[in-house]
Structures are given as structure tokens and as C-alpha cells.
BASE-172021 format. One record per residue (C-alpha): x, y, z. Coordinates in Angstrom, 2 decimals, padded with zeros to 5 digits. Each point is the difference from the previous one (the first is absolute). Example, Ala and Ser with C-alpha at 12.3 -4.5 7.8 and 13.67 -1.06 7.14 Angstrom:
2
012.30:-004.50:007.80
001.37:003.44:-000.66
This chain:
94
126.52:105.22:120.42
-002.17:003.34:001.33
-001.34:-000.45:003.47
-003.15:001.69:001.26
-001.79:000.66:003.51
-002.97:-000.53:001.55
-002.07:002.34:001.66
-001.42:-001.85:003.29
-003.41:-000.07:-001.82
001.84:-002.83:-002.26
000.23:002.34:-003.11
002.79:000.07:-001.87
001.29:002.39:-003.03
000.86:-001.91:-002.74
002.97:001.71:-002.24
-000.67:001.86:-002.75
002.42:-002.20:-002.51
-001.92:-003.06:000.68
-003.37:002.02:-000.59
001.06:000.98:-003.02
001.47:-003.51:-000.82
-002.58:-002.15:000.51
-002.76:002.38:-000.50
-001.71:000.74:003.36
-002.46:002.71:-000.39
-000.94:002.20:003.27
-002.16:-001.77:001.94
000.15:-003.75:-001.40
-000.75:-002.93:001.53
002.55:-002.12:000.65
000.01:-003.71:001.07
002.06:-001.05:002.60
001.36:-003.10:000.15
001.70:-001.79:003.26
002.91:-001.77:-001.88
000.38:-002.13:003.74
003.60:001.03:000.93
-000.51:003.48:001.41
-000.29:001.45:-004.00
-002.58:001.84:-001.69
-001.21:-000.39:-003.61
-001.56:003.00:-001.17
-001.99:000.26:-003.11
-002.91:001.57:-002.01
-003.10:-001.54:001.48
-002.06:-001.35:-003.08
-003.41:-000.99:000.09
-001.55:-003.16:-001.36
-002.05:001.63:-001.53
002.73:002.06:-001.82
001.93:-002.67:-000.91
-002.99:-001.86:-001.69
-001.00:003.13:-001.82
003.64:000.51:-001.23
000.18:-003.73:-001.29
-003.34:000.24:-001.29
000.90:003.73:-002.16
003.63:-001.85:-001.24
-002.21:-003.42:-001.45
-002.41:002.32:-001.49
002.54:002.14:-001.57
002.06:-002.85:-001.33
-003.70:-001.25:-001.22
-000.65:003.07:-002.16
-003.10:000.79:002.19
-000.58:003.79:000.05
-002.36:001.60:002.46
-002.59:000.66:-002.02
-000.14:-003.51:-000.84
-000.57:-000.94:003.64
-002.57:003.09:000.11
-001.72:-001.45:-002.59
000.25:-003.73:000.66
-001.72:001.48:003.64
-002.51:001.47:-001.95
-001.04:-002.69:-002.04
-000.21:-002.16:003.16
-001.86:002.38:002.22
-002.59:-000.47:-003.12
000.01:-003.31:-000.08
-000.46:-000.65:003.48
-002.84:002.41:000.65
-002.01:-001.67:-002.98
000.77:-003.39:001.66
-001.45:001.46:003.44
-003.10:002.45:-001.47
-000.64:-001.40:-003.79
-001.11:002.66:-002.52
-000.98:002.88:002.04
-001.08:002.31:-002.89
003.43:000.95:-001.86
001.66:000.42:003.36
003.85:000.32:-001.21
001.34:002.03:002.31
């Protein structure tokens, strides 16, 4: 078990084996959770917003969708839609 201190600001130095172990980069966020019995849970804070667009990449990759295919399923929709909203504006394809 390594031990640490805190500064009276509440910061604490973290050491470098469990950096290096579980990957904390300088300067990361970290979540802290309250575990209720005078414990700490400390962990890499992840957005929802990360997490979605993590499952999101790992369905599309185990779909065979490639990026250009999104780029040009976009494209084709962006088209689409602005004929739906403005009609035939001359040969406006752009």
C-alpha cells in the first residue's frame, strides 16, 4: 500500500507506479467518489459524452462502417434535406 500527503490546499501527489498503472496522464481529471465510510474512490473522470462516442465508434466498427461512409451518408443527406427545404434552386449541389 503507498501512502501520500496532502498539501493544506487538499492536493495530493499521486505515486508514480499507479500513474503509470492505470494510465493517469499529467493533469487528468479524476472523479472522486465518497465510498461513505471515510474512503475515497478515485478514478478517470469520463464524460457522457465520451462514453457514447466510444460505444458508438466500437458498433460502427463491428458494423463495417468506415468514415467515409458516414462522410458520405452526411453528404447525401445534407442534399436531400436542402432540396426538401429550397426545391430545385438551379443545380445547387453543393
Amino acid at each position: 500500500m503507498a501512502t501520500t500527503l496532502m498539501t493544506p490546499k487538499g492536493e495530493i501527489t499521486l505515486p508514480a507506479e499507479i500513474r503509470e498503472k492505470y494510465g493517469f496522464n499529467d493533469w487528468g481529471l479524476l472523479s472522486v467518489i465518497d465510498m461513505g465510510d471515510g474512503s475515497i474512490l478515485l478514478k478517470p473522470y469520463e464524460s457522457e459524452l465520451t462514453k457514447t462516442a466510444e460505444q458508438m465508434r466500437k458498433r460502427l466498427e463491428e458494423d463495417g462502417v468506415t468514415l467515409d461512409d458516414i462522410l458520405q451518408t452526411l453528404d447525401e443527406v445534407r442534399k436531400e434535406m436542402f432540396k426538401e427545404r429550397y426545391g430545385n434552386i438551379g443545380s445547387h449541389d453543393s
